[in-house]
ZAKE-527358 format. One record per residue (C-alpha): residue number from 1; chain; x, y, z. Coordinates in pm, 1 decimal, padded with zeros to 6 digits. Each point is the difference from the previous one (the first is absolute). Example, Ala and Ser with C-alpha at 12.3 -4.5 7.8 and 13.67 -1.06 7.14 Angstrom:
BEGIN
seq: 1 | mol: A | px: 01230.0 | py: -00450.0 | pz: 00780.0
seq: 2 | mol: A | px: 00137.0 | py: 00344.0 | pz: -00066.0
This chain:
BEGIN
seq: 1 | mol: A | px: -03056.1 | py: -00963.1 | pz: -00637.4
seq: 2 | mol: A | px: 00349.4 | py: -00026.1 | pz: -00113.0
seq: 3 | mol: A | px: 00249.9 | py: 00292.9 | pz: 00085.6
seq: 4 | mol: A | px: 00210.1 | py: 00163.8 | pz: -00309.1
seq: 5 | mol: A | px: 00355.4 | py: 00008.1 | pz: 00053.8
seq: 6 | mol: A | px: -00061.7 | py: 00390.9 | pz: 00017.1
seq: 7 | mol: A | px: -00246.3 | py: -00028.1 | pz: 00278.1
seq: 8 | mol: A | px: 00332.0 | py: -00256.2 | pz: 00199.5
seq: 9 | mol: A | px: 00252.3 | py: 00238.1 | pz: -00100.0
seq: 10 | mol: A | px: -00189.6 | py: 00320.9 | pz: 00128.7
seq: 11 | mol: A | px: 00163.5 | py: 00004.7 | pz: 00343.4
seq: 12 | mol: A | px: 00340.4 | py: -00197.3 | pz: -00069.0
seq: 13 | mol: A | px: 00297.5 | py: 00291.6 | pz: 00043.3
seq: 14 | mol: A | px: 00235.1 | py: -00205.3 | pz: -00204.9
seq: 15 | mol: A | px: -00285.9 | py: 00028.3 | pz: -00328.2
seq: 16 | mol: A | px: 00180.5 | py: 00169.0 | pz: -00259.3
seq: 17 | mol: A | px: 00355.1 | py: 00017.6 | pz: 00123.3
seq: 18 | mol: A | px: 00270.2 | py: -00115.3 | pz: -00210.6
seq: 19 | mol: A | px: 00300.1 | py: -00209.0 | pz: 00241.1
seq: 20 | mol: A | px: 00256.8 | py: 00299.0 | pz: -00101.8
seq: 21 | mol: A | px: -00224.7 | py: 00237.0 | pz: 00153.5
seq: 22 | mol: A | px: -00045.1 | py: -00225.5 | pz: 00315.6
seq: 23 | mol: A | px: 00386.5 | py: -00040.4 | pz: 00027.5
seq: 24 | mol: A | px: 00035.9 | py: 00330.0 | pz: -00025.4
seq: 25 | mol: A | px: -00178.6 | py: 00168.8 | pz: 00225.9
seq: 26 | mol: A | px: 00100.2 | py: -00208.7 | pz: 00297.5
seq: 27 | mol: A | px: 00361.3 | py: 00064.3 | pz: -00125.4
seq: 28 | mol: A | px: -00072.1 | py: 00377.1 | pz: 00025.2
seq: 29 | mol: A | px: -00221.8 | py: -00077.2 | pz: 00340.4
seq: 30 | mol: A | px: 00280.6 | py: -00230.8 | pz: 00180.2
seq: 31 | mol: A | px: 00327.2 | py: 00060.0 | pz: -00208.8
seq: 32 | mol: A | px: 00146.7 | py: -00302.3 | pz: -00137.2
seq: 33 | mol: A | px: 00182.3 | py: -00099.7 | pz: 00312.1
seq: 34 | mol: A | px: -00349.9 | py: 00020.9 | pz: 00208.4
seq: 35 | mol: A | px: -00179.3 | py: -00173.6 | pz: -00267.5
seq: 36 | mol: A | px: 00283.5 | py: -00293.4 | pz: 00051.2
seq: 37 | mol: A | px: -00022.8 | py: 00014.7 | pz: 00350.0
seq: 38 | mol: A | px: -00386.3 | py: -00092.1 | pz: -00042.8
seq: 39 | mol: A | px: 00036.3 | py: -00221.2 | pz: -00298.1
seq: 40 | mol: A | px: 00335.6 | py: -00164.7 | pz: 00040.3
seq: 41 | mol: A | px: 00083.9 | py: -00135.7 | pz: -00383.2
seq: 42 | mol: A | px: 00298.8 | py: 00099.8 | pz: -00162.0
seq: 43 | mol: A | px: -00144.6 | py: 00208.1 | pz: -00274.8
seq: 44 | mol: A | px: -00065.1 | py: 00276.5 | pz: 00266.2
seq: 45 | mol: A | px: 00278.9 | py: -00041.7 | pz: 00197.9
seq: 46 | mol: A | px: 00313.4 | py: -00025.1 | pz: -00272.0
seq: 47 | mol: A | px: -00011.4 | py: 00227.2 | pz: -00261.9
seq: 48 | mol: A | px: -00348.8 | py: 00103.7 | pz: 00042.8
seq: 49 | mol: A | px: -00166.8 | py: 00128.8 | pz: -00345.2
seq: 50 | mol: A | px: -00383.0 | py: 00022.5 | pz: -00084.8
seq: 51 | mol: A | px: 00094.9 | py: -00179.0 | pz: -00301.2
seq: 52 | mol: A | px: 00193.9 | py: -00335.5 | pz: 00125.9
seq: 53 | mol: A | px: -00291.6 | py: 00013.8 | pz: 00312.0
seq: 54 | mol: A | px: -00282.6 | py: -00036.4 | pz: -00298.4
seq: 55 | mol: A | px: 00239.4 | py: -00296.2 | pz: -00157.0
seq: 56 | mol: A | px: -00003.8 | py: -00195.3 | pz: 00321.9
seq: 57 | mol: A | px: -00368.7 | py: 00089.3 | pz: 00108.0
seq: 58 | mol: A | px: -00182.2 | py: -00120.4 | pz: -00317.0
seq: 59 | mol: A | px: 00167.7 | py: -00359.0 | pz: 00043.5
seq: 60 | mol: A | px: -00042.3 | py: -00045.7 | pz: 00365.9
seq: 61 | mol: A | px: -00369.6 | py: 00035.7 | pz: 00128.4
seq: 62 | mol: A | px: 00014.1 | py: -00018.3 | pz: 00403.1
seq: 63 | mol: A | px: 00302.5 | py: 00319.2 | pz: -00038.1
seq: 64 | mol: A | px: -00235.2 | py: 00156.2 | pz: -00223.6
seq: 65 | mol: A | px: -00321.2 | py: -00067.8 | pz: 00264.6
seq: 66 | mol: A | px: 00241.0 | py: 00175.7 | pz: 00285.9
seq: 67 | mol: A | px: 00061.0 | py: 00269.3 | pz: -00240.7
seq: 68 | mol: A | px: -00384.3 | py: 00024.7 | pz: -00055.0
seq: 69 | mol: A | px: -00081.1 | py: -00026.2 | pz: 00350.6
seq: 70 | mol: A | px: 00306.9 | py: 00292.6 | pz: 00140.9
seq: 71 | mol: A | px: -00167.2 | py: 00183.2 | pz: -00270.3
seq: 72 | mol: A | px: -00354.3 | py: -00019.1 | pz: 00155.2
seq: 73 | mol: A | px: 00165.9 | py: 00064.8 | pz: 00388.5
seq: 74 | mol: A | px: 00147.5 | py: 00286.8 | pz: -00130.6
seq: 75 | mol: A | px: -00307.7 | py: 00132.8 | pz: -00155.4
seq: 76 | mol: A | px: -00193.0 | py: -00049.6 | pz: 00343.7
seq: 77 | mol: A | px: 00317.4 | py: 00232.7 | pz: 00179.5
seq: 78 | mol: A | px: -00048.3 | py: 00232.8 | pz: -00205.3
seq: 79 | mol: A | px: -00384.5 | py: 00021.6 | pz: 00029.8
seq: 80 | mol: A | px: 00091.5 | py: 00024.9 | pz: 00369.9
seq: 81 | mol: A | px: 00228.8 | py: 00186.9 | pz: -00009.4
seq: 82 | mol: A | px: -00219.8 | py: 00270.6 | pz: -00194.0
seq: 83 | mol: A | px: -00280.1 | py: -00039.2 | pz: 00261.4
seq: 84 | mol: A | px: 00202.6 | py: 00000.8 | pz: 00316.8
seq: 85 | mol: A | px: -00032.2 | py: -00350.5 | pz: 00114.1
């Protein structure tokens, strides 16, 4: 039995978010100078915009993976966060 690509996407946190809505939620979550502190590439650290982040993040996968992956750690803190952990 095969799975669908509903059934592998069922429990993935990143299903359905566009990048712009990634960047900009951990822009909100850490600030800009945070989020460069974490992820240190120029488009967050000079002249930060959601806009020129998206530019550089759709050509360069492993910045977009860390971007993906802060995303997901800062999902997790705030499930903690929420429960008391």
């Amino acid at each position: 039995m095969t799975s669908t690509p509903v059934a592998t996407q069922a429990h993935n946190p990143l299903h359905g978010l566009t990048l712009e809505v990634i960047v900009t939620a951990l822009a909100e979550y850490y600030g800009w100078e945070g989020l460069a502190e974490r992820i240190p590439v120029r488009c967050f650290a000079s002249d930060p915009s959601v806009n020129s982040s998206l530019k550089f993040l759709r050509k360069t996968p492993w910045a977009r993976d860390k971007v993906e992956g802060l995303y997901l750690f800062m999902l997790r803190e705030q499930r903690r966060a929420q429960t008391g952990r």
